[in-house]
N, C-alpha and C positions, 0 to 999 in steps of 0.2 A: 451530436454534442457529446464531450466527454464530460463526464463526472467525477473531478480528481478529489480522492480522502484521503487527508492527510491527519494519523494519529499521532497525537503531540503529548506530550509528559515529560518538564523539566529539559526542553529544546532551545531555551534562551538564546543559546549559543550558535545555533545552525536554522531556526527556524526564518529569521530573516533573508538567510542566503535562499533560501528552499521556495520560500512565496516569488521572491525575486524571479529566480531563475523561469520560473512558472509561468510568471505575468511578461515577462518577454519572448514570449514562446514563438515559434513563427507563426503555427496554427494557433488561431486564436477561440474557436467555439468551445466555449467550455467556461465549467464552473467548480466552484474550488468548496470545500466543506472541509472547514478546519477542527477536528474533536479533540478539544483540553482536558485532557483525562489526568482532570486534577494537579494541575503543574501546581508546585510549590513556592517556585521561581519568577522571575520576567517573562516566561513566554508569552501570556497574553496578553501581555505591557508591549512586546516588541511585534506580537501580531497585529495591533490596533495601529504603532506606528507605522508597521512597512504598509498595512492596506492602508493608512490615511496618504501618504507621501506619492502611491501611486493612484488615486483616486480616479483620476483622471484616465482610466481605463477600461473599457467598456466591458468588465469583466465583473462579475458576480463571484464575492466570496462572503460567504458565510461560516459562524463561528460558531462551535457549540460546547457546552461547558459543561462539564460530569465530574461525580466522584470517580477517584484513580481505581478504574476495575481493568485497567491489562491493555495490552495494544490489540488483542483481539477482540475486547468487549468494544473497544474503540473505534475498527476498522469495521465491525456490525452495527453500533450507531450510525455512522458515517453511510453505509449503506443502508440502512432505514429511511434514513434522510432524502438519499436519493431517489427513493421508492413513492416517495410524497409526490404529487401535481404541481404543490401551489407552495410557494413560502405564505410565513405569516405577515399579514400588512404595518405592524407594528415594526419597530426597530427591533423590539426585543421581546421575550415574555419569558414566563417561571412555566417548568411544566414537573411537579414537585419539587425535587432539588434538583435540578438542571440549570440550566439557563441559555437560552438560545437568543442567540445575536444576529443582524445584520447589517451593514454598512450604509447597505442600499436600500434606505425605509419602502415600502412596498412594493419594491419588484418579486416579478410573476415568473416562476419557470414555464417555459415554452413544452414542457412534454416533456416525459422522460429519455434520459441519457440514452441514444447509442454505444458508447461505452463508456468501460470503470477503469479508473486507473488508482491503486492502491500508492500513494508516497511516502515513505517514512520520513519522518521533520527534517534527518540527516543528510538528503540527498540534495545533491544540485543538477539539475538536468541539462542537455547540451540544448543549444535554440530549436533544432530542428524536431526533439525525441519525440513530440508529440507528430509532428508532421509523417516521421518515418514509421511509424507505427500503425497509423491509420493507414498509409499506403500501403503497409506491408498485407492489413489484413483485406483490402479492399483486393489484393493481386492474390489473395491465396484465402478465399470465399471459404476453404476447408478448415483452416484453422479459427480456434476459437477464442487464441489468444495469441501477444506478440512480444517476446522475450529479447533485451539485446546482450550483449557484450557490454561489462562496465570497469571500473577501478573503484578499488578498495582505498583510500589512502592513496600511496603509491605504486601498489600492486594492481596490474591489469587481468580479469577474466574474463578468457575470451570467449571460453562455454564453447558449445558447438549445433549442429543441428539436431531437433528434436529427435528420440529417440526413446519409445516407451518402457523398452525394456531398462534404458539407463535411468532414467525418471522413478523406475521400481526401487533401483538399487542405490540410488542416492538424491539428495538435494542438490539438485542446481542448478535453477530457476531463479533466479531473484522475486519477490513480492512484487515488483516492482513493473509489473507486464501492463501492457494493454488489453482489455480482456472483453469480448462482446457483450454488451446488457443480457443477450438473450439467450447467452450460455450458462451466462451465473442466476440468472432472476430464478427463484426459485429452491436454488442449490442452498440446502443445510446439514448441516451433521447429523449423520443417521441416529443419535441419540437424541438427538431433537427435532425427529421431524411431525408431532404434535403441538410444538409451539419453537417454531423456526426463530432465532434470534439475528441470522442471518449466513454469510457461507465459511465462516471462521470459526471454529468450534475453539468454545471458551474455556473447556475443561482441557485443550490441550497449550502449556507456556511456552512451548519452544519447538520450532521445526511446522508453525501453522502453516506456512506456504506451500511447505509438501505435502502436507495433508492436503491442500486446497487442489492443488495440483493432481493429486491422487485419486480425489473424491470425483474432480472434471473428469479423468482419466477412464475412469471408470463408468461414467455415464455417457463414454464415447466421444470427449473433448481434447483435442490435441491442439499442440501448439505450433508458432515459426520464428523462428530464429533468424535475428537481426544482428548482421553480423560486424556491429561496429558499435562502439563507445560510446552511449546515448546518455549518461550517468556516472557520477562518482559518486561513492560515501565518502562524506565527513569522516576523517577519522578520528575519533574521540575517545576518551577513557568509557564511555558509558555504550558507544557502538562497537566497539571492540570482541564484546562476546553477543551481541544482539543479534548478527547475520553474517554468516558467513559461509563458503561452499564448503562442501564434507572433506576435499581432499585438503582444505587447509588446517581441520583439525589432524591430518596423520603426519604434520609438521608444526607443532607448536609453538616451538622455541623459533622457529622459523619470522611467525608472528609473532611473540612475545606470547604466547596463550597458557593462561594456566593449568594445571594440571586438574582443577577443580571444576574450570568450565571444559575440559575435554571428558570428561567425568560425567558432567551434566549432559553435555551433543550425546552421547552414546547410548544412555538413557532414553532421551527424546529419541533416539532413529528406533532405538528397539519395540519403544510403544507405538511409533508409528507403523512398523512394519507390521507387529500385531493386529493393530487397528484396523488395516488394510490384506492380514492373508497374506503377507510377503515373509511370512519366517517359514 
């Protein structure tokens, strides 16, 4: 089974396309953990429509509702979550200021995930992605994770095959991989690894997936490359400076990028590289 999390804050806009594209998936074993980290907006409004309208789908999504602490406090919710046996039998309960939801009044999860797949609310997946991903990593037992080719907007990246040494030297992996339960279970940022909050270290804003990637990297996890279109981002005013690969910040204007958020990427790579011994 996959376990897809998807962190959402202020998604009104794309989070309907993104469960859509989800619940039509070819492969269907999987379960969906939606974390509301604090939306302001409709997103929880339009997450309760698109799950009521496809109900009728033998698919488990669950919802969980938090103060706005980050997309990486949000994407370590999400996998807490997953790390659970059992959902709660209730529809819903308070656990402080939380509130966790489900659709599907007392259903049971069957065992923990096979794998994780991280979604950003932005994204809309091709029918097959989940299908080509599983097979990829079932054909290549060595990889720990499975990355494809996507579009930005209208921009296509095609990425290439793994390569650690390129992995060192820039981002560009998307968050958005297939990634084994039993490469990541476990995995936390070496600054927490006395109270693990999960594999996204929260004190880092920008550039988490390389980290995540770097941290795998490092404990002997490498990846495979899927080399076809399995993904687009939404492109939006608010996804615009949230992910993008390094080489499209040494072209700005190219994107429309401003000068302030290529300002900010440089900052993120530098502490990242820090982080990890690569300066």
């Amino acid at each position: 089974m996959i376990s897809i999390i998807i962190p959402a804050y202020n998604a009104e806009k794309t989070i309907a396309r993104c469960l859509k594209s989800i619940l039509a998936q070819s492969y269907q074993d999987f379960e969906v953990i939606v974390v509301n980290d604090g939306s302001t907006d409709n997103t929880l409004k339009n997450i309760d429509s698109t799950i009521a309208r496809l109900r009728n789908r033998a698919i488990k999504v669950r919802v969980v509702s938090q103060e706005n602490r980050g997309a990486q406090a949000a994407r370590n919710r999400g996998w807490r979550e997953v790390q659970k046996h059992t959902t709660p039998n209730p529809s819903s309960e308070r656990r402080g200021n939380d509130l966790i939801s489900s659709p599907y009044e007392g259903e049971v999860r069957r065992g923990l995930a096979r794998y994780v797949l991280f979604c950003d609310a932005d994204l809309v997946l091709r029918r097959d992605c989940l299908e080509k991903m599983v097979r990829a990593l079932e054909k290549h037992p060595e990889a720990s994770y499975a990355y494809s080719s996507f579009k930005f907007g209208w921009k296509k990246f095609k990425l290439w095959p793994f390569d650690a040494e390129k992995l060192r030297e820039i981002p560009y992996i998307h968050t958005t991989s297939l990634i084994r339960y039993s490469a990541i279970v476990g995995l936390s940022p070496k600054e927490a690894r006395a109270k693990p909050l999960g594999p996204f270290d929260e004190s880092i804003k920008r550039l988490q997936d390389w980290d995540l990637w770097l941290t795998m990297l490092e404990q002997g996890h490498i990846g495979i490359w899927i080399p076809e279109v399995l993904f687009h981002v939404i492109s939006t005013k608010g996804t615009m400076s949230s992910w993008l690969p390094s080489f499209a910040y040494k072209i700005p204007k190219w994107l429309g990028i401003q000068p302030k958020a290529v300002a900010r990427y440089n900052e993120a790579v530098a502490r990242i590289k820090e982080k990890h011994n690569l300066v």
